[in-house]
C-alpha positions as CSV (number, residue, x, y, z in Angstrom):
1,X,0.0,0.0,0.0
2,X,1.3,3.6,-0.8
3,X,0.8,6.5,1.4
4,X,0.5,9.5,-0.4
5,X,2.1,12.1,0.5
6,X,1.1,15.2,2.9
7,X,1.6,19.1,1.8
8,X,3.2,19.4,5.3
9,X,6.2,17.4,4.5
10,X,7.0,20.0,1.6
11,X,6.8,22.5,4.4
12,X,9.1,21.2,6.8
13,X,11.5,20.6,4.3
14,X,11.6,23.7,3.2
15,X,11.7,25.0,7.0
16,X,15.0,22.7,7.1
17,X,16.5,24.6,3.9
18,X,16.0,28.3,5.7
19,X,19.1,30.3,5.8
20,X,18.2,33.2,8.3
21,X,17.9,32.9,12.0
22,X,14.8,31.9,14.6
23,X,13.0,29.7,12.6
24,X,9.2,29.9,13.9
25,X,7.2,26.8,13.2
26,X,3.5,27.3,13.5
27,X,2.4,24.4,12.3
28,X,2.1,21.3,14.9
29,X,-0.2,21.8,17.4
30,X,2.3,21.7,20.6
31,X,0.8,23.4,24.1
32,X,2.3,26.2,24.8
33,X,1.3,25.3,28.1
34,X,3.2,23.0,31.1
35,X,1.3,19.8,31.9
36,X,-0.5,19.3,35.2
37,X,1.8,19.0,38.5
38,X,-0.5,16.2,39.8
39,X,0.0,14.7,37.1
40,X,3.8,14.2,36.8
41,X,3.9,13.4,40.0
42,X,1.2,10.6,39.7
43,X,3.6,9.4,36.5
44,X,7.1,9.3,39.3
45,X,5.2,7.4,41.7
46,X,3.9,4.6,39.3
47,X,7.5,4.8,37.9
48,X,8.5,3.4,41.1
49,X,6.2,0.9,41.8
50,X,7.4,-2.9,40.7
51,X,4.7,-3.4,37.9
52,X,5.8,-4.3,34.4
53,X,2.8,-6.5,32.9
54,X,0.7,-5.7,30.9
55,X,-3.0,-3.7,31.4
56,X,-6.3,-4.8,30.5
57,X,-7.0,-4.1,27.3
58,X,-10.0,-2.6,27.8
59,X,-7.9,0.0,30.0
60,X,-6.9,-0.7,34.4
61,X,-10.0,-0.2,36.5
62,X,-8.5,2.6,38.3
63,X,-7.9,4.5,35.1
64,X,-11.1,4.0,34.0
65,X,-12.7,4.9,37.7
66,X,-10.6,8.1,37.3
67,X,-11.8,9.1,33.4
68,X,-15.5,8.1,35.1
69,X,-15.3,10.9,37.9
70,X,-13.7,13.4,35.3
71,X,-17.6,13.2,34.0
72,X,-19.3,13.1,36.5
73,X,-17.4,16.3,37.4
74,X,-19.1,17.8,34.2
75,X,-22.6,16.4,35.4
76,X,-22.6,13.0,33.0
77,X,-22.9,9.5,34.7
78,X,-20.6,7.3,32.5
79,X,-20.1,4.1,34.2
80,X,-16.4,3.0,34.0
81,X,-17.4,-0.3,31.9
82,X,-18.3,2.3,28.8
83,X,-14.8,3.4,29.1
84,X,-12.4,2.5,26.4
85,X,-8.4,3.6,27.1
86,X,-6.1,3.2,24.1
87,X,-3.2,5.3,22.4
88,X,-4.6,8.8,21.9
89,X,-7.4,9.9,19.9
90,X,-6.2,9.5,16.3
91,X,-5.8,5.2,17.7
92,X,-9.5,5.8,19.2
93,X,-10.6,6.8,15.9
94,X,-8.7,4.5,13.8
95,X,-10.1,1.6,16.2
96,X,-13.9,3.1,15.7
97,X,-13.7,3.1,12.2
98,X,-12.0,0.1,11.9
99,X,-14.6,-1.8,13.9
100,X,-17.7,0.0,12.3
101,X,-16.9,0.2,8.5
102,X,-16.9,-2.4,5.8
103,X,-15.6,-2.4,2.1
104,X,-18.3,0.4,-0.2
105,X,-19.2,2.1,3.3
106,X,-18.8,6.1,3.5
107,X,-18.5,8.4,6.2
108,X,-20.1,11.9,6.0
109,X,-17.3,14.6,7.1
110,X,-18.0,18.0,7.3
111,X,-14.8,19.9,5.5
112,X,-12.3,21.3,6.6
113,X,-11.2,18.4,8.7
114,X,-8.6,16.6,10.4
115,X,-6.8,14.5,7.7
116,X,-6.6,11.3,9.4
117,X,-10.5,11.3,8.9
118,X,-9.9,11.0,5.4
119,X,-7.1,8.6,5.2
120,X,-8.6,5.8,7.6
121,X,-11.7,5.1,5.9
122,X,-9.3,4.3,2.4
123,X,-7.6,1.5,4.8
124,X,-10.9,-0.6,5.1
125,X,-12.0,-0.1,1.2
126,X,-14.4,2.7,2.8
127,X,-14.5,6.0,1.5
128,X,-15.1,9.6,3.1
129,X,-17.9,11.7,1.7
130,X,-16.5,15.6,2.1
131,X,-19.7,18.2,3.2
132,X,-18.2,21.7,3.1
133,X,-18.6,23.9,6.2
134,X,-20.4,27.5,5.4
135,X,-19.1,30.8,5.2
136,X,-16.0,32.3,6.5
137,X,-17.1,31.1,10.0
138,X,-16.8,27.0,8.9
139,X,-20.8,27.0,9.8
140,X,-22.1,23.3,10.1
141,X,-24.9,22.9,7.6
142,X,-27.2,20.1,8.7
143,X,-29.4,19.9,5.3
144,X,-26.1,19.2,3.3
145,X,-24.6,16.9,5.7
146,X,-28.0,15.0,5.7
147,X,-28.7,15.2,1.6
148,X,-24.9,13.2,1.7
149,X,-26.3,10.3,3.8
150,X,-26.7,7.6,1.4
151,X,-27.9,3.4,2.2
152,X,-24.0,3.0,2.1
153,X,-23.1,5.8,5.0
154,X,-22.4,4.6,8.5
155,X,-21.1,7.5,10.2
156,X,-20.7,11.4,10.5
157,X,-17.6,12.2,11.5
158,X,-17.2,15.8,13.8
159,X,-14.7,17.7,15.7
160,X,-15.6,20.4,18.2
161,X,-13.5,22.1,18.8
162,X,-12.9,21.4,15.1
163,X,-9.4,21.0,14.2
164,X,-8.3,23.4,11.5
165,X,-11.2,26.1,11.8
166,X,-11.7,26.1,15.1
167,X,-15.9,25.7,14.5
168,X,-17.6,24.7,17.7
169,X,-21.0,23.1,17.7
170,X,-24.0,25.2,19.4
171,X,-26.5,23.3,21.3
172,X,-28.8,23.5,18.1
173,X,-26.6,22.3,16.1
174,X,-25.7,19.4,18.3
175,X,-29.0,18.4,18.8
176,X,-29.8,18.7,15.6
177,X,-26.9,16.0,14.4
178,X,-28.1,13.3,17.0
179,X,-31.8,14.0,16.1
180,X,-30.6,13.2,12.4
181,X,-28.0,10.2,13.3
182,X,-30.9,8.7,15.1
183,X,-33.4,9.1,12.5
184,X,-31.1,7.6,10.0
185,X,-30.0,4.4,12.2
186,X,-26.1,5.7,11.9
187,X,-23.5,6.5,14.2
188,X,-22.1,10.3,15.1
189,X,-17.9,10.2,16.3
190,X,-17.4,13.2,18.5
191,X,-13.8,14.1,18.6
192,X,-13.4,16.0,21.5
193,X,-9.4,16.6,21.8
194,X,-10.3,19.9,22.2
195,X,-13.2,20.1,24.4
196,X,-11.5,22.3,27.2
197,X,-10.5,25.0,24.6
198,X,-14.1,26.4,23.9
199,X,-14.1,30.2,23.9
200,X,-18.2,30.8,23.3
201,X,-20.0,30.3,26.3
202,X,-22.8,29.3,23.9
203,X,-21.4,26.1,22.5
204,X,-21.9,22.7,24.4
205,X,-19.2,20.5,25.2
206,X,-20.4,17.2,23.4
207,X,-23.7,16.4,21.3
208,X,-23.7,13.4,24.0
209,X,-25.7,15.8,26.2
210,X,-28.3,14.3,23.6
211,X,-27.3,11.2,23.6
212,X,-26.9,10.0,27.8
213,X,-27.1,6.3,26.6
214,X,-24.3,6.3,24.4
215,X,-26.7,4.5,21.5
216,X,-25.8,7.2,18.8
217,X,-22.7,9.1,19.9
218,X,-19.3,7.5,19.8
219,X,-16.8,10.1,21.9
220,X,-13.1,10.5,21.8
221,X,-11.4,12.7,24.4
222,X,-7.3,12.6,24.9
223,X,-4.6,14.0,27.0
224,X,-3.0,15.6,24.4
225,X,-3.8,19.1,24.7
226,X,-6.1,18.6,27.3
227,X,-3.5,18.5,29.9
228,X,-0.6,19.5,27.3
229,X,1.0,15.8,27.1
230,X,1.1,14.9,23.7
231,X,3.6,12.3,24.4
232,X,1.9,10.3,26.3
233,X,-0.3,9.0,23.4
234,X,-3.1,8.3,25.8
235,X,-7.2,8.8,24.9
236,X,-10.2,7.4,25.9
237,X,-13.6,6.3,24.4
238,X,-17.2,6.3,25.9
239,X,-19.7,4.9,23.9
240,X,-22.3,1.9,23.9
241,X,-21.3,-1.7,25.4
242,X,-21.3,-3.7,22.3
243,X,-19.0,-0.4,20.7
244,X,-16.8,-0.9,23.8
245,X,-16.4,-4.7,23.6
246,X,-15.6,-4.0,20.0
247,X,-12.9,-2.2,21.0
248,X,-11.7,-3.3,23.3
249,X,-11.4,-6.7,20.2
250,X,-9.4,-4.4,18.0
251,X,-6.7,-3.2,20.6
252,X,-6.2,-7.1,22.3
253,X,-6.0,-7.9,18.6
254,X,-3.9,-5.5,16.8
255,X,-2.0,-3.0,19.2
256,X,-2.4,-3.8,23.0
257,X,-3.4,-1.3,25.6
258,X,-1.5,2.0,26.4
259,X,1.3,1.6,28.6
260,X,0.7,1.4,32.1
261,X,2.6,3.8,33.3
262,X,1.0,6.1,31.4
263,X,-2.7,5.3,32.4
264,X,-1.5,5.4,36.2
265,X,-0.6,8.6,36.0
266,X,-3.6,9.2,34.4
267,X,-5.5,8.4,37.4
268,X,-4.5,11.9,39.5
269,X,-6.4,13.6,36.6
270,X,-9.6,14.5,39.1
271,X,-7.0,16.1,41.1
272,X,-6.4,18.9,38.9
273,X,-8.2,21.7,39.7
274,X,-9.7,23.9,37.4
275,X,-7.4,27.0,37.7
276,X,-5.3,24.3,35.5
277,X,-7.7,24.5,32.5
278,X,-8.5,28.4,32.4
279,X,-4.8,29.5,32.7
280,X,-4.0,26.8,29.2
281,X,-7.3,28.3,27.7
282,X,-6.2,31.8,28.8
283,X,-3.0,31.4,27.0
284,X,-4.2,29.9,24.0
285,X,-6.5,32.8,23.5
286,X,-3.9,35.8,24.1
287,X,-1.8,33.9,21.6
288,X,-4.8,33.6,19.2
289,X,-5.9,37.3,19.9
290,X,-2.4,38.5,19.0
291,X,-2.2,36.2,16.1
292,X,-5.4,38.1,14.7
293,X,-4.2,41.4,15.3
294,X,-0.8,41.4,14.0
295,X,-2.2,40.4,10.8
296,X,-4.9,42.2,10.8
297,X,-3.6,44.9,8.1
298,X,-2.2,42.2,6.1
299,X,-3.9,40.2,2.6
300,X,-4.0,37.5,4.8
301,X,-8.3,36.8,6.0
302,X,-8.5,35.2,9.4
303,X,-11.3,33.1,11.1
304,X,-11.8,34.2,14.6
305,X,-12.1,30.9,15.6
306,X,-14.6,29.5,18.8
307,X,-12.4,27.0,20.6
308,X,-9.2,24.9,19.6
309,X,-5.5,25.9,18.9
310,X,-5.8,27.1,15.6
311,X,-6.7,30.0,12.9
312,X,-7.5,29.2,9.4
313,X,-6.7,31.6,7.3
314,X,-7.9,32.3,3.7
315,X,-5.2,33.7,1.3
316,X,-7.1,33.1,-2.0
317,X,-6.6,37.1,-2.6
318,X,-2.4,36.4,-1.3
319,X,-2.1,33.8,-3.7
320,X,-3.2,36.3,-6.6
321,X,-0.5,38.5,-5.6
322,X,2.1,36.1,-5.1
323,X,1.6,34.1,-8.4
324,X,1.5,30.8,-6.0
325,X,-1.3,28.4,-7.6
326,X,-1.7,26.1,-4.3
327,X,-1.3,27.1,-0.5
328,X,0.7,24.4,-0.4
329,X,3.6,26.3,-3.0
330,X,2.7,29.1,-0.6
331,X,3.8,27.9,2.5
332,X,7.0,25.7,0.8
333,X,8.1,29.3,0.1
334,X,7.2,31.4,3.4
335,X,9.3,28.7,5.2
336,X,12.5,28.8,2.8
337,X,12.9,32.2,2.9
338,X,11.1,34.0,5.6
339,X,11.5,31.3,8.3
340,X,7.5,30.8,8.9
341,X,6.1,27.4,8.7
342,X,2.5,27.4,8.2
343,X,0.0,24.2,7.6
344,X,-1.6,24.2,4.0
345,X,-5.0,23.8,3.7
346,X,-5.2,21.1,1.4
347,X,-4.4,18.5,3.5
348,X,-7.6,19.3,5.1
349,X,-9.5,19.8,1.8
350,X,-9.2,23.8,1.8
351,X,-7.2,24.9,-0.7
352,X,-6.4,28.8,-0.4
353,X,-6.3,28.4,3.4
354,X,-3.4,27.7,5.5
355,X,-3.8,26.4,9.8
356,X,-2.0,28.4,12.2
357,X,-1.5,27.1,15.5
358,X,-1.3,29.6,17.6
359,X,-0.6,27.0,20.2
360,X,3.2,26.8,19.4
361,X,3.8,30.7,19.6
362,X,6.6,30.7,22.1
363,X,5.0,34.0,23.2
364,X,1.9,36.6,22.1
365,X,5.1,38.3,21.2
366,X,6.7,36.9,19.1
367,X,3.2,37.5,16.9
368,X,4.3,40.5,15.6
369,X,7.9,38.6,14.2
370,X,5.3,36.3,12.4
371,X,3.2,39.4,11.0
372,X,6.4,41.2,9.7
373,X,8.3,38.1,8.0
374,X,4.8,37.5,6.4
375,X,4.8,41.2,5.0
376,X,8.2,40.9,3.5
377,X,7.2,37.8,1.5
378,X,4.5,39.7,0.3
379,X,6.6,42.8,-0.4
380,X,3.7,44.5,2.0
381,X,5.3,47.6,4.0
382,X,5.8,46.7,8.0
């Protein structure tokens, strides 16, 4: 099997290449925030305990019991059984779409959207169905997600936070996606990886709030950027039993469970208070708020996004001026000769667009370093 190629890699090559000094790579979405004390310290004292099998593969009891209080926190009941602990959220949704789709299925995925959602399918001889978001905004549009359900579709896929545009579902909207998932006897995966960086006090945190039994929704949530430890590679599912037991199939089958090191530390998560969250969600948004303004007088269109790490960007009107006839020839030159690496869109299906995670600025700063190498590449005055 061949993997095709992303628009990234011409990027970071191209990053590699640059001559000047201070590169400034925007492009992976890295916290710019230190994990949670408790949970280092959880991670040391499980280092030191004399435990070197391996965990259920469903995930340990204790971590489970842990991710079950972590709800209930939030007001939902989820029983620890209807807890599924694997290797991050991109293996949770590799292992739901592994064990839901069959050769000639589709999945419905509103665009732009995490590219992974795209690829997967392709490895089970399913296929994704793109629905384009609305408006500069990335609106969800429920009549054209619903007039791309066909007898072959299984699933709509969602992200809210959304990763690129940073679209958030409302509670209408929300409701509106489990009303239809239930009406058409198919599934709705939630990817929640950035449920703790919603900026609109208007948005809900997951369309289970419509969904308490777990019969429709399928929901991924992950340490990641939640707690700033992308390393850990550590996510959990809640869904349905029979989902569950599913998956729990697929990881005893073909990967094993997460490290246990990893899912004892994981237990100290209730301990984190919520100070924790608002100081990473403060920080993301100054860094997103300075992003917007230093480029603000530029060619370059910004979404003000609702939640997430990132800004999409439209430079249809840039790409004019340059003479570039993809983002992605945009960005492979920003980063050779200005030093700015910059996601483009069309590994997300938006061409004319580029992701900027505002998540990796070093400092709100070092925005205004960003806005000025951008102007000289486009011969703008600073």
């Amino acid at each position: 099997m061949t993997v095709a190629a992303r628009a990234i890699e011409g990027v970071l090559v191209a990053l590699e290449r640059y001559e000047g000094e201070n590169p400034i790579a925007l492009c992976v979405g890295t916290p710019c925030f230190d994990p949670p004390r408790e949970l280092l310290d959880a991670l040391a004292r499980a280092a030191a305990r004399p435990h070197f099998g391996y965990a259920p593969n469903q995930g340990t009891p204790a971590v489970r019991e842990a991710i079950a209080a972590l709800h209930a926190s939030a007001g939902e009941s989820i029983p620890p059984d209807r807890i599924f602990v694997t290797h991050g959220a991109k293996l949770a949704v590799l292992a739901i779409l592994a064990t839901s789709l069959e050769r000639g299925d589709e999945v419905v995925l509103p665009t732009p959207a995490y590219p992974p959602y795209l690829a997967i399918p392709e490895l089970f001889g399913a296929r994704a169905v793109p629905v384009e978001r609305q408006g500069p905004a990335f609106a969800f549009d429920a009549v054209a997600i619903e007039s791309a359900i066909t007898e072959r579709t299984r699933m709509i896929v969602v992200s809210s936070p959304c990763n690129p545009t940073g679209a958030t579902l409302t509670e209408s909207e929300a409701e509106r996606l489990v009303a239809l998932c239930r009406r058409r006897g198919i599934r709705l995966l939630s990817d929640e990886a950035y449920e703790a960086f919603r900026f609109d006090d208007g948005s809900v945190a997951s369309p289970h709030a419509f969904d308490p039994d777990g019969n429709v929704v399928i929901r991924v949530r992950s340490v990641s950027k939640t707690y700033g430890l992308c390393g850990w590679r550590t996510g959990w599912v809640t869904a349905d039993a029979k989902t569950i037991a599913n998956l729990t199939r697929f990881q005893a089958s073909n990967v094993n469970p997460p490290n246990t090191l990893m899912q004892a530390a994981l237990e100290a998560a209730p301990a984190v208070p919520g100070s924790f969250h608002d100081a990473a969600r403060d920080a993301i948004r100054t860094r997103i708020d300075a992003i917007l303004d230093a480029l603000a007088d530029t060619q370059i269109r910004c979404t003000n996004p609702a939640g997430g790490f990132y800004i999409m960007a439209n430079i249809r009107d840039t790409m004019k001026r340059t003479g570039h006839d993809s983002a992605a020839a945009f960005c492979i030159d920003l980063a050779r000769t200005e030093g700015v690496a910059l996601w483009p869109g069309e590994d997300y299906l938006a061409p004319c667009h580029v992701r900027i995670s505002a998540a990796s600025l070093s400092a709100p700063s070092v925005a205004t370093k960003v806005a000025k190498r951008i102007r000289q590449f486009l011969r703008e005055p600073n």
